[in-house]
MIFI-496639 format. One record per residue (C-alpha): residue number from 1; residue in one letter; x negated, y negated, z. Coordinates in steps of 0.05 Angstrom, whole numbers. Each point is the difference from the previous one (the first is absolute). Example, Ala and Ser with C-alpha at 12.3 -4.5 7.8 and 13.67 -1.06 7.14 Angstrom:
1_A_-246_90_156;
2_S_-27_-69_-13;
END
This chain:
1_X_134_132_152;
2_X_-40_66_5;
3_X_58_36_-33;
4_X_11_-49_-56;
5_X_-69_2_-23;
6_X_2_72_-3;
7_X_54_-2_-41;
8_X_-32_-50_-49;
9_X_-57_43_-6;
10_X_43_65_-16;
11_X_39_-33_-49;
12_X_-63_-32_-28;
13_X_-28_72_-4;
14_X_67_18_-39;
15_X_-7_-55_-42;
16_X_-72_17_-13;
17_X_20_76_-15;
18_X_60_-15_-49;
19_X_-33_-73_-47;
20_X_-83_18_13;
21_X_-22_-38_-56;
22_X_48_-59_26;
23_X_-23_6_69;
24_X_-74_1_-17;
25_X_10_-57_-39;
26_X_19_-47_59;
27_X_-42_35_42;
28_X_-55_-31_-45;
29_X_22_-69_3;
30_X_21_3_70;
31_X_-73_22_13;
32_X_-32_-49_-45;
33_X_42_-61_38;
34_X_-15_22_74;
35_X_-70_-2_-1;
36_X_-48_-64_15;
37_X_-6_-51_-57;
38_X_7_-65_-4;
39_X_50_10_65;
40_X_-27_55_47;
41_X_45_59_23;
42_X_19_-35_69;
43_X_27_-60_-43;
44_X_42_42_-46;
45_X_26_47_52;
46_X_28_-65_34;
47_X_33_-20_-65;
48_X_31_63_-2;
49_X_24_0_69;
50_X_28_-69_-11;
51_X_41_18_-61;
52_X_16_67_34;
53_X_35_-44_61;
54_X_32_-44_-55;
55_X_33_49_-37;
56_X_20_41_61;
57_X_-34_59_-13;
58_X_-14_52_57;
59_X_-48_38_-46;
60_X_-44_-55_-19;
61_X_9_-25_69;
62_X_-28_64_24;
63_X_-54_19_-55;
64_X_-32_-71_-2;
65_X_1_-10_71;
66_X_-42_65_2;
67_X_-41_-27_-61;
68_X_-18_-59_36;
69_X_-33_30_56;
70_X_-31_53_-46;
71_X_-31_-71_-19;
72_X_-21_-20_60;
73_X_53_-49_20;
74_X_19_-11_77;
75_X_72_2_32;
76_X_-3_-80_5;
77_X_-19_-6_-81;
78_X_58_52_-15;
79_X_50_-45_42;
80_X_-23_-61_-22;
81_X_2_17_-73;
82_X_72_17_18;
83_X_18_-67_19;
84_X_-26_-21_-64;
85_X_61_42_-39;
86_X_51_-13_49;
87_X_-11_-72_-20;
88_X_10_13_-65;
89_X_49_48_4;
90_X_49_-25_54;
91_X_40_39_47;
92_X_9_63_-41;
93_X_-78_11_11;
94_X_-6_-22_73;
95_X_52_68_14;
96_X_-57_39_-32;
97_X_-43_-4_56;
98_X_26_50_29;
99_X_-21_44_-51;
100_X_-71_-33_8;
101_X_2_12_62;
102_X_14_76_-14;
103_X_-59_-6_-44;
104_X_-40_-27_46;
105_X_8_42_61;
106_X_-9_64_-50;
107_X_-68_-14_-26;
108_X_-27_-62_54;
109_X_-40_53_43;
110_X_-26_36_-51;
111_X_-35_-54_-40;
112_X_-2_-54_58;
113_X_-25_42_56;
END
């Protein structure tokens, strides 16, 4: 997991290099949807998580599971907000768990303690 979220970000640092005004762009709205409003961080950063496990993607997995403890969320929440998109994903999700697991074990002590 470590390495694939290194990756992201070096590719995201490409990306950032080659289309700046692009990049800044969603940069912008990305910042101006994870942020409190009417849902606080913790809440979106679930959402995220969720959709990341639904559309089986290691990335999100990784980055959201990181975002949600940035937000203050336990193990427990992360896991059970899991359950939540295996539900509505099916099998296909419930194999991602592994990567939240990855996730998990990469950034748990730092945040959890």
């Amino acid at each position: 997991m470590e390495e694939k979220l290194a990756a992201l970000k070096e590719g995201i640092g490409e990306l950032s290099r080659r289309c700046p005004d692009e990049f800044k762009s969603f940069q912008r709205f990305l910042g101006s949807v994870l942020k409190d409003g009417k849902l606080d961080l913790k809440t979106k950063e679930f959402i995220a998580l969720g959709i990341g496990l639904a559309v089986r993607c290691t990335y999100c997995i990784g980055l959201h599971v990181e975002g949600c403890y940035k937000a203050g969320a336990t193990t427990d929440q992360i896991m059970e907000a899991a359950t939540v998109a295996v539900v509505m994903a099916g099998g296909p999700a419930y194999t991602y768990i592994a990567d939240l697991k990855q996730a998990i074990d990469l950034f748990k002590d730092k945040y959890e303690g």
